[in-house]
VOGU-3710 file (C-alpha; in Angstrom, 3 decimals, decimal comma):
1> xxxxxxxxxx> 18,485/-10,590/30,483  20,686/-9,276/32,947  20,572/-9,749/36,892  19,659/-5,764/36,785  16,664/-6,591/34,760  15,721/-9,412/36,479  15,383/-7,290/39,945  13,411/-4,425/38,386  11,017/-7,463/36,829  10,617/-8,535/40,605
11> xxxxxxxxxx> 9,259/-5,055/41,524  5,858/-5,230/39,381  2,956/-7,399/40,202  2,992/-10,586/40,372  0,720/-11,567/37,064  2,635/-8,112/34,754  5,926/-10,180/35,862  5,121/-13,577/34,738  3,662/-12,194/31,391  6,919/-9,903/30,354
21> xxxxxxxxxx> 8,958/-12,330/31,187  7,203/-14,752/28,875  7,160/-12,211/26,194  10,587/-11,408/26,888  12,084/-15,282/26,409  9,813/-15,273/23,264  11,350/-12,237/21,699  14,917/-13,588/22,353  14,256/-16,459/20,221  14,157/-14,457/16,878
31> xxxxxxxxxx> 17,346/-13,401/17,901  19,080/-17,129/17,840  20,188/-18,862/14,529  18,887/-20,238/11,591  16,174/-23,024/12,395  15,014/-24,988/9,560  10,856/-25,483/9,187  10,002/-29,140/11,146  6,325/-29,468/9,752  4,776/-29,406/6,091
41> xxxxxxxxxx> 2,790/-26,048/7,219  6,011/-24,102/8,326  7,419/-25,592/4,887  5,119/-24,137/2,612  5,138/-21,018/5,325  8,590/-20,606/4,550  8,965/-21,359/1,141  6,303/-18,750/0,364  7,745/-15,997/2,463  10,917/-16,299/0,476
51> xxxxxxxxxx> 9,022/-16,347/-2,813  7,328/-12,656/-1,790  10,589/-11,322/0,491  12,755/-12,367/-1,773  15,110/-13,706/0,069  16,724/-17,525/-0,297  15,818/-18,763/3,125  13,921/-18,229/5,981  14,036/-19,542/9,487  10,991/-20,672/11,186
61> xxxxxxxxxx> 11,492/-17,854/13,854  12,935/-15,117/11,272  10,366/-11,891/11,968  8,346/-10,640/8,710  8,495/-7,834/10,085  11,950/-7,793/10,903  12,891/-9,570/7,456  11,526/-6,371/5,650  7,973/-7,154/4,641  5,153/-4,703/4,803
71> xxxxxxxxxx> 1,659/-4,398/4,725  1,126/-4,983/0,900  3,813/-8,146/0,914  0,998/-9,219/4,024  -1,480/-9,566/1,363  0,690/-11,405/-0,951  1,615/-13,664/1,467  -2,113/-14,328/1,976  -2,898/-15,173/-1,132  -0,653/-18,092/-2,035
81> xxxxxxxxxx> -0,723/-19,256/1,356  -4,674/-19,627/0,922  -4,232/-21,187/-2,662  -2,231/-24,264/-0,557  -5,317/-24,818/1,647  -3,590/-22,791/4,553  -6,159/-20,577/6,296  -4,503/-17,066/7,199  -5,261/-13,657/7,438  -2,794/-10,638/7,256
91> xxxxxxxxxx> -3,802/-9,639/11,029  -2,633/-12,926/12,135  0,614/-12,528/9,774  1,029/-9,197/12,430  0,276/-10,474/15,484  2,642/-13,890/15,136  5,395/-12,534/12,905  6,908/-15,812/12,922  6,945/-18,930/11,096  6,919/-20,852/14,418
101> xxxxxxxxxx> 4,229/-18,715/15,934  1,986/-18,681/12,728  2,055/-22,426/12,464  -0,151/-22,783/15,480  -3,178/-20,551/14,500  -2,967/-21,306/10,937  -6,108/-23,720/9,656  -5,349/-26,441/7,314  -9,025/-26,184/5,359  -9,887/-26,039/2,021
111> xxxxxxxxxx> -9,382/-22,914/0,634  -12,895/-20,563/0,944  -14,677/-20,832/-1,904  -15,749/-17,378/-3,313  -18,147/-16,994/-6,477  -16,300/-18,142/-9,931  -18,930/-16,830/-12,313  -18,767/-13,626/-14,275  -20,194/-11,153/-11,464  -23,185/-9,097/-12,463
121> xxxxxxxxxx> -25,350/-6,184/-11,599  -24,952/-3,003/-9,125  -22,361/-2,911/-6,637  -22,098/-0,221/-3,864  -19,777/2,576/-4,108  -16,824/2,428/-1,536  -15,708/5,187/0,777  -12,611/5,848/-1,619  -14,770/5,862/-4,598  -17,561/8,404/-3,331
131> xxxxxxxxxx> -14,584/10,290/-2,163  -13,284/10,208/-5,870  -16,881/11,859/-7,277  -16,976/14,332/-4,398  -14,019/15,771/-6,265  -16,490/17,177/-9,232  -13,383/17,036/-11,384  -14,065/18,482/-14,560  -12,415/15,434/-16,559  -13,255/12,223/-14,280
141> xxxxxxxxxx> -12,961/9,931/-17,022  -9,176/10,613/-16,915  -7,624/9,550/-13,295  -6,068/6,226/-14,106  -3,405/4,080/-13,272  -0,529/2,999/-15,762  1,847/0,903/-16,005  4,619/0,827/-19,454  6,587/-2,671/-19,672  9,630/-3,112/-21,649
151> xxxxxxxxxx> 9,162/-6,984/-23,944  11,831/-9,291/-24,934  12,022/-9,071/-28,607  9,821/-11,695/-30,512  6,476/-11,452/-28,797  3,337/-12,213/-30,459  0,922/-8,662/-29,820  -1,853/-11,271/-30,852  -0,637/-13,504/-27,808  -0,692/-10,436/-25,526
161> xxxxxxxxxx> -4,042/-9,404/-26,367  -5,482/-12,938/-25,728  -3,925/-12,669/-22,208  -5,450/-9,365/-21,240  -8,704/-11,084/-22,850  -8,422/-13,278/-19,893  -8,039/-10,636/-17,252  -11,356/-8,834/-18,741  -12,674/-12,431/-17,944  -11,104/-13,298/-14,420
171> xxxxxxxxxx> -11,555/-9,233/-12,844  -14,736/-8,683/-12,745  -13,983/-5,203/-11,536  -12,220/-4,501/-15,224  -16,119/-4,679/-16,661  -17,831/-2,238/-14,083  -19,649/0,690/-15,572  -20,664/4,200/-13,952  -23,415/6,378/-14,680  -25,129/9,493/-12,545
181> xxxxxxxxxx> -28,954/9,417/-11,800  -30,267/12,316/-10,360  -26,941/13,630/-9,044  -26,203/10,212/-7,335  -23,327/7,868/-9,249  -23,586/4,480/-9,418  -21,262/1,370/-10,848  -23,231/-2,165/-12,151  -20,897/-4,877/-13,547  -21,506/-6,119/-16,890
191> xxxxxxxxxx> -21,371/-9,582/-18,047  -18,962/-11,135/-20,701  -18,487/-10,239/-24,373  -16,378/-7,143/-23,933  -13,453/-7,109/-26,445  -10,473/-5,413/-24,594  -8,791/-2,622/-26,362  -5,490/-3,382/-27,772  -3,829/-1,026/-30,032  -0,299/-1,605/-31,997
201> xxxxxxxxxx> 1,761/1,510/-32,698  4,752/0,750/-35,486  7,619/3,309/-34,448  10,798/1,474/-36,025  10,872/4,586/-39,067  11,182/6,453/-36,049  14,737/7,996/-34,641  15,698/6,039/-31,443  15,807/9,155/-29,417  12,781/10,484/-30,603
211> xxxxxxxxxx> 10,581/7,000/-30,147  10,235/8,003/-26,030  8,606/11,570/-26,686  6,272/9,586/-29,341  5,427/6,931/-26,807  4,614/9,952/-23,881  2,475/11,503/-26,577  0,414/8,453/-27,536  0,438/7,489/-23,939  -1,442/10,973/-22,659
221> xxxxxxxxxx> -3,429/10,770/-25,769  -4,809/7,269/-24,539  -5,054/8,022/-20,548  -7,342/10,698/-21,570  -9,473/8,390/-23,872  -11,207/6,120/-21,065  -15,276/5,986/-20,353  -16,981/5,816/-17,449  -20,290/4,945/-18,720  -19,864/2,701/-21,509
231> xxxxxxxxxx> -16,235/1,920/-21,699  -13,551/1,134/-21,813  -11,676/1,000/-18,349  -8,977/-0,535/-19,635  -6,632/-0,014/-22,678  -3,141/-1,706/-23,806  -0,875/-0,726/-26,305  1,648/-2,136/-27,871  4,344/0,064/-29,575  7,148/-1,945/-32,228
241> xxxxxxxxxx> 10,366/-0,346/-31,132  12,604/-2,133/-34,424  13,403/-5,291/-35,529  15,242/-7,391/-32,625  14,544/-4,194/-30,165  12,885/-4,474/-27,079  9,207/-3,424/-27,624  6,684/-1,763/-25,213  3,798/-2,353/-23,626  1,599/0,020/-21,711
251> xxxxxxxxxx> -1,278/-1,201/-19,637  -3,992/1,920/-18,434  -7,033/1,245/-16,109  -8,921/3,802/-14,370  -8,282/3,894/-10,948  -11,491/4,169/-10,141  -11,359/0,041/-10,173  -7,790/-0,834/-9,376  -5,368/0,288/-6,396  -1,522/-0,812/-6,169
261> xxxxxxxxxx> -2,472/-4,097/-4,954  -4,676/-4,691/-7,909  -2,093/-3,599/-10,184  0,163/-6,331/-8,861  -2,179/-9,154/-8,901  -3,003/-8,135/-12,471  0,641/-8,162/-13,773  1,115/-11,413/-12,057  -1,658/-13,076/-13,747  -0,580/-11,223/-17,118
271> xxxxxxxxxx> 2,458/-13,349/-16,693  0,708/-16,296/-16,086  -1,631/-16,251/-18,127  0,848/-15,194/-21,276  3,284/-17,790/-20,681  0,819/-20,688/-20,761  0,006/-19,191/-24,139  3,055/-19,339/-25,768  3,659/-22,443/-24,223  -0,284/-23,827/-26,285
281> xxxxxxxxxx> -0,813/-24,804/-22,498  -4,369/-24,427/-20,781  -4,979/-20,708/-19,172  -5,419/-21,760/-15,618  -5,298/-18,915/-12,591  -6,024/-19,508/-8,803  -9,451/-19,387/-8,516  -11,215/-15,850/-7,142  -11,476/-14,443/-3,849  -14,259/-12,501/-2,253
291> xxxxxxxxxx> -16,048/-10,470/-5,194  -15,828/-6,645/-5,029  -19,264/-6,575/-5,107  -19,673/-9,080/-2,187  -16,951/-7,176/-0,368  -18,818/-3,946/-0,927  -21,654/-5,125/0,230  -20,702/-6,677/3,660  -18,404/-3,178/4,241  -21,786/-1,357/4,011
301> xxxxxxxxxx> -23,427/-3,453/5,973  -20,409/-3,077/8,599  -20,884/0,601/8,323  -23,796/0,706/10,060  -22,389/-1,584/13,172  -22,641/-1,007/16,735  -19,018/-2,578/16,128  -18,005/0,141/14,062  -19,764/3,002/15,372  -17,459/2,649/18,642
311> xxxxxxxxxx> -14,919/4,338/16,451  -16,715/7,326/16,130  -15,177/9,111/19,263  -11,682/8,300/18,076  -11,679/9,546/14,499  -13,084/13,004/16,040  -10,561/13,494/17,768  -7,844/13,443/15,143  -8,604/16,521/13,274  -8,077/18,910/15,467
321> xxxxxxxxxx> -7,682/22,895/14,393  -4,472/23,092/13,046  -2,177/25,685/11,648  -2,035/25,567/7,744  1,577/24,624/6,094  3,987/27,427/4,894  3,034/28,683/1,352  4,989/30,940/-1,380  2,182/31,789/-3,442  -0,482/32,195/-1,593
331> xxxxxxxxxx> -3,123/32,947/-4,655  -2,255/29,816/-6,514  -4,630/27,326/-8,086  -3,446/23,952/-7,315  -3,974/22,222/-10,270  -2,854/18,580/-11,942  -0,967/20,715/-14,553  0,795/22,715/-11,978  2,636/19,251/-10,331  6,176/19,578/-9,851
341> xxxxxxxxxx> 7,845/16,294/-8,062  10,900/16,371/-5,576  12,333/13,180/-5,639  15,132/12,173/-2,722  16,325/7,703/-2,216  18,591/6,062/-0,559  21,415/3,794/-1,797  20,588/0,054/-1,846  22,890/-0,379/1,217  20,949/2,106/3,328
351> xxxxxxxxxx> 17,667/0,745/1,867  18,625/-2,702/2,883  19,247/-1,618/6,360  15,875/0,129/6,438  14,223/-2,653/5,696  15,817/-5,577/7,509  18,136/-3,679/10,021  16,076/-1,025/11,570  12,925/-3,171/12,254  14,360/-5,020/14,448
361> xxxxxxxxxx> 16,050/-2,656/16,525  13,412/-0,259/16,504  10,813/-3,177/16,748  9,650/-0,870/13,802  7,572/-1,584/10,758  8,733/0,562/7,979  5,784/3,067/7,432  6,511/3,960/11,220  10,213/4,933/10,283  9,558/7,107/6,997
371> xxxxxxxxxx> 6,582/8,298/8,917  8,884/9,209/11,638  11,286/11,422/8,954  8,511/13,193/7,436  6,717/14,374/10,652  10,650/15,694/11,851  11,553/17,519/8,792  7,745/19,403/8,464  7,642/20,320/11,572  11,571/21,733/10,966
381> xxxxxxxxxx> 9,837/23,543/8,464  6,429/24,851/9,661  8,375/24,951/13,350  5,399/22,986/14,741  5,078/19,982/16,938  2,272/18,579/15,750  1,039/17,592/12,122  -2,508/16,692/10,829  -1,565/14,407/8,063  -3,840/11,657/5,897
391> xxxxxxxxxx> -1,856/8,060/5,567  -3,277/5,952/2,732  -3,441/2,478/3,427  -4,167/-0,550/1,390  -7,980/-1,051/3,114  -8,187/-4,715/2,768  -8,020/-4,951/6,683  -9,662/-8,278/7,762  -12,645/-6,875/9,859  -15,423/-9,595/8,424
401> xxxxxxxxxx> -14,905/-13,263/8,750  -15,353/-15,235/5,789  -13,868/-12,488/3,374  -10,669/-13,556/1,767  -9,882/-10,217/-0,929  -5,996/-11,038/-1,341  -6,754/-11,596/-4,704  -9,290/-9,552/-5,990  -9,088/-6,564/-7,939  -10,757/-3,006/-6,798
411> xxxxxxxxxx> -10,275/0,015/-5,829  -10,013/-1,330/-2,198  -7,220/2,237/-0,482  -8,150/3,634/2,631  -7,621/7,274/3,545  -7,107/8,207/7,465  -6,519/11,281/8,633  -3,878/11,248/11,365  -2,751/13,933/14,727  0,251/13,267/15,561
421> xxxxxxxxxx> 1,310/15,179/18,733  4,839/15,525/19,259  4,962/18,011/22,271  6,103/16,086/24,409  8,899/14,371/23,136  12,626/15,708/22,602  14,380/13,851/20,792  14,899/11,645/17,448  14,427/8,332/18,749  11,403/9,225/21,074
431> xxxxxxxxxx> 9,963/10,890/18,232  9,842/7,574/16,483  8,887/5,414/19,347  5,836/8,103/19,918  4,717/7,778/16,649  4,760/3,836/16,479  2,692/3,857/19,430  0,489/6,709/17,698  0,134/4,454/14,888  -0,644/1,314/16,501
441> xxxxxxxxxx> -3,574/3,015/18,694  -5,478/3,688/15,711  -8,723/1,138/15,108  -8,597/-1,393/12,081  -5,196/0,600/10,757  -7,786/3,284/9,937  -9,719/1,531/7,539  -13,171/2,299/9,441  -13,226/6,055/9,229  -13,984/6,272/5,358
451> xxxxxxxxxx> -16,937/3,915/6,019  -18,167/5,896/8,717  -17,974/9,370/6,840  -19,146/8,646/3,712  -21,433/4,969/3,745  -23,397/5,651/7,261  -26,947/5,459/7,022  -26,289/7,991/9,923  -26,842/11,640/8,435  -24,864/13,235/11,631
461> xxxxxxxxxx> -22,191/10,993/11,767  -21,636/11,822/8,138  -21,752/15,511/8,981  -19,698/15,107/12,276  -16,828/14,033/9,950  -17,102/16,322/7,072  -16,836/19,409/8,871  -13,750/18,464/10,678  -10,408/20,270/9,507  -8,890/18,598/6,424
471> xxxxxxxxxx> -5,216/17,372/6,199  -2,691/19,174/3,440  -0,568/16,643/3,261  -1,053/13,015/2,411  1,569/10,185/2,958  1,684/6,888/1,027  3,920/3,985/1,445  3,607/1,297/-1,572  6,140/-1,165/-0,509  8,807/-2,980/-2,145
481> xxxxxxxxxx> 8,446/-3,127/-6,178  11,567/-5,691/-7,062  9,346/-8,819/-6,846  6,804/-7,867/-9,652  9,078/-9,164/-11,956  11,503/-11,470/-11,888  14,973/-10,783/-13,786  14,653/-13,733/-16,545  10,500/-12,318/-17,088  10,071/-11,197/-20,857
491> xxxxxxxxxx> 8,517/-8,332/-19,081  10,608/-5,479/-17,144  9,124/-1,967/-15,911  10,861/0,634/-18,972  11,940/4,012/-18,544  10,183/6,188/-20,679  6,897/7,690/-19,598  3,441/6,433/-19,496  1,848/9,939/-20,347  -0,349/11,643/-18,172
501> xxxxxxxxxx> -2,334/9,133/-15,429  -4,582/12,451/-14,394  -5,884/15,008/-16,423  -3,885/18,561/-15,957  -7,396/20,116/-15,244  -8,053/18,458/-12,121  -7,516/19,840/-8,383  -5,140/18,182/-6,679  -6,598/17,288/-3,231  -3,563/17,980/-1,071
511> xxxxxxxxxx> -0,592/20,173/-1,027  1,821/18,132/-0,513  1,719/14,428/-1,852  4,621/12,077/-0,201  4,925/8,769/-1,968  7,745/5,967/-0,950  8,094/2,867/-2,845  11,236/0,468/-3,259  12,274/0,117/-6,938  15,530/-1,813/-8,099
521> xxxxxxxxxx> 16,452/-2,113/-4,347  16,227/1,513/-3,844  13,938/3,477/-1,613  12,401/6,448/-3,568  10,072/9,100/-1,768  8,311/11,536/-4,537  7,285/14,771/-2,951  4,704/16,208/-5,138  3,298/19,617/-4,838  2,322/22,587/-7,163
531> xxxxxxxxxx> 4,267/24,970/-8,444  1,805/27,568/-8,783  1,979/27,455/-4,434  5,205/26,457/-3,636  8,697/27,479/-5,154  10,717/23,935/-5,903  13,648/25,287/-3,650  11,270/24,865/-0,363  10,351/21,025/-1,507  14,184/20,447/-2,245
541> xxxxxxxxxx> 15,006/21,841/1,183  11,859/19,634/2,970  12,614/16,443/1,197  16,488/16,768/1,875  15,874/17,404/5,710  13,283/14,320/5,327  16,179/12,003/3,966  18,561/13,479/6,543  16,354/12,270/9,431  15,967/8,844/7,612
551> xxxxxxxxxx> 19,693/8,646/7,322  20,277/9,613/10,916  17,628/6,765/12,025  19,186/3,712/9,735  22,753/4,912/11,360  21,386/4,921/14,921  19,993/1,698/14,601  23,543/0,461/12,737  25,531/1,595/15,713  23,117/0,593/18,767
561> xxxxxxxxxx> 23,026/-2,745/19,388  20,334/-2,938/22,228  16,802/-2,641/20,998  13,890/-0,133/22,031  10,911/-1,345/23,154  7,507/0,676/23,688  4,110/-0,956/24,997  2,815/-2,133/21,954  5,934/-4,946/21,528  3,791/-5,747/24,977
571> xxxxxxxxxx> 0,453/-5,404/24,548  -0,689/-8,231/27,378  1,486/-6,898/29,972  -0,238/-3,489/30,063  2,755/-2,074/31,104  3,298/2,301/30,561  6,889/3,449/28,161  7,667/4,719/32,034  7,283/1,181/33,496  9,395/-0,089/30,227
581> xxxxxx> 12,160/3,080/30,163  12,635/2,114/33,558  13,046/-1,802/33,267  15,213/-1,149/30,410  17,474/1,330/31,361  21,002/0,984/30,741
//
């Protein structure tokens, strides 16, 4: 720190001085170089954050944060930390982003032991699934979640269905069942027994350019073909490409029991699991976390909390009356089978630099920074300076102790809505340091409000919540997508389509869908939206201004070598961004 610094440190109190300039020396050691783990904990620590990061080594005071990961890699991080009897939780992985730092609160216990028998019998509806039946879509049996995997030539189908056989067995979730009593919907899981459904498809007497329209075709004709109330939830196919051609695989499950997270815990142990047969080895998988059902059960409980309730005041305040976004055809249904998608990325050098670059100069996570772009380039649009937006998030917050969910599968996402008030900022970079510190203010990274609005015993705080205005526009980041699958897998993500994932019939809930995801070390943001309301000119024009501001903030942060801090990189020191602008200026 300079001497500069150093006398404006003097001029606070006594106790605010001591405590920045302990946080201060502690943020300057991320900055030094490489230092190798010292104990078996930061070891394993490190040896697991390269694993999920991907990258070949890590430092013991290298920032997750800062090193690219994200809120989803959090959970994998949790998961096969906890299967090496190393107690963590994804809050802790936040608060000490380091190896050194997380080494001192870890606990070296045996692994929580959550229920290993087939789970059984009713299991209360989460906010995100009695939002899904509010919908009254016409077709709900068809709102799934897909996946299509190109296969090394020479697999046994036979072995493939065995291993999804297995994940009927280890996901509970995969045998839950839903029926409607007296207007009410309910889900029970059943026990084992279930065959999965695994269906072969020879299209080698097919033309090679016509196989992917054949595959799309089966594919819709599938999504569309799922149960709610006796089954299946689940369906694979397998489709024979030629002899010594790559075949396919597609894998559909409704989402109305898996999220992203699921998806990636269930592709790992499809791996697993497939491998050890071919191999004539023993199927062995980590043992389960928390149960769904358990999980469900505690949440509920939780949503009746004093603890929680103290939220209340916050969430209703962040739907304030806002103007609605721009429209071109004002009389349009906005329908599944009206989706149009605007899709803008990066190249991998910028993405790299978004995600291991900008963190730490921003002190940044990268939600904050797309987040950041989108708010900028709507309120270009709707000339606006503040935006009522709902961020999903992955809703496996750590708010009971005890609960370990980092590998369980469910439909777990949280939906937020979000005010973000730009009025009084003017430019780029205070626009993203006022939304981080937006962000960061709100409870439990939001996931409270859908268990107050729709699982309160409280009739009024339900009401409270549901008459408040309703976002248009609904942002998503799923994280990084390279570490699925590694390059020698017999399994790669193809290119042809997986069909339809939602029936064309449906209402889409929002205007204006924003999805990001990484994918081949690429940042892609979909912009979905319907064409029977907006013309695909006005999306082109929003998602280009979007990527614009993106590219503006990765080459800020490439040419600024000082780093900006806001309160939040200080929460102890209760300091104001006017006590911090002026310690750090110049």
């Amino acid at each position: 720190m300079s001497d500069e610094l150093f006398k404006r440190i003097d001029l606070l109190s006594k106790e605010k001085r001591e405590l920045l300039e302990m946080l201060m020396k502690e943020n300057t050691v991320s900055e030094t170089t490489y230092v190798a783990p010292r104990t078996p904990v930061e070891e394993e620590l490190a040896n697991i954050w390269s694993q999920v990061l991907g990258i070949e080594r890590v430092g013991i005071h290298d920032n997750f944060l800062e090193l690219g990961g994200d809120s989803i890699q959090s959970i994998q991080v949790v998961a096969k930390v906890n299967q090496v009897g190393i107690q963590l939780t994804s809050n802790q992985l936040f608060e000490y982003p380091t190896i050194a730092e997380l080494a001192t609160v870890v606990g070296i216990n045996p692994a929580l032991q959550a229920q290993q028998e087939p789970i059984i019998g009713s299991v209360p509806l989460t906010p995100i699934q009695k939002w899904f039946f509010e919908q009254n879509l016409e077709e709900p049996h068809h709102w799934n979640q897909a996946v299509l995997l190109e296969v090394r030539p020479g697999q046994d189908p036979a072995l493939l269905e065995q291993a999804f056989e297995q994940l009927l067995i280890q996901h509970d979730v995969l045998r839950l069942r839903f029926e409607q009593k007296q207007g009410i919907w309910q889900q029970s899981n059943q026990g084992l027994g279930e065959t999965v459904s695994f269906s072969q498809f020879d299209l080698s007497q097919i033309a090679e350019l016509e196989q992917a329209s054949a595959i799309e075709r089966i594919a819709t004709e599938l999504q569309s073909s799922l149960n709610l109330c006796e089954g299946p939830l689940m369906k694979v196919a397998f489709f024979k490409t030629g002899e010594q051609k790559p075949s396919r695989l597609l894998l559909i499950v409704h989402h109305l029991v898996v999220d992203g997270v699921s998806f990636r815990i269930m592709l790992e142990d499809f791996q697993t699991v497939y491998q050890q047969l071919t191999f004539g080895e023993a199927i062995f998988l980590p043992p389960k976390t928390t149960s769904f059902q358990q999980w469900s059960g505690l949440m509920t409980e939780y949503a009746n909390s004093q603890e929680l309730k103290q939220e209340l005041t916050h969430w209703l305040t962040q739907s304030p009356q806002t103007q609605p976004i721009p429209v071109d055809f004002p009389e349009g249904a906005n329908t599944e089978e009206s989706t149009g998608i605007v899709s803008v990325s990066l190249t991998p050098q910028e993405t790299q630099a978004l995600l291991q670059k900008t963190p730490a100069v921003y002190r940044t996570q990268i939600n904050e920074v797309l987040l950041t772009s989108v708010v900028q380039a709507v309120s270009k649009w709707t000339g606006m300076r503040t935006l009522l937006i709902d961020l999903e998030g992955h809703g496996r917050e750590a708010v009971i102790a005890g609960v370990d969910t980092s590998r369980t599968v469910g439909w777990f996402t949280s939906v937020f809505p979000m005010h973000l008030d730009l009025e009084k900022v003017d430019d780029l970079l205070d626009t993203l340091m006022s939304v981080k510190e937006q962000l960061r203010s709100i409870p439990n990274r939001g996931m409270g409000y859908g268990w107050l609005r729709y699982c309160s015993s409280d009739g009024e705080i339900i009401q409270k919540l549901s008459a408040l205005p309703q976002a248009e526009i609904i942002f998503n980041y799923l994280g990084q997508f390279d570490q699925v699958f590694a390059e020698s897998s017999t399994f790669q993500l193809a290119q042809e389509s997986y069909g339809l994932t939602n029936s064309p019939k449906a209402t889409r809930s929002h205007l204006l869908q924003i999805i990001g995801k990484v994918m081949v070390g690429q940042l892609q943001m979909n912009w979905a939206y319907s064409t029977n309301i907006h013309r695909r000119d006005t999306i082109e024009n929003l998602a280009q201004c979007f990527i614009e501001t993106l590219r503006s903030l990765i080459n800020h942060n490439q040419s600024n070598s000082s780093t900006s801090f806001t309160p939040s990189d200080f929460p102890e020191a209760e300091l104001s961004q006017e006590q911090l602008d002026q310690l750090f200026r110049n």
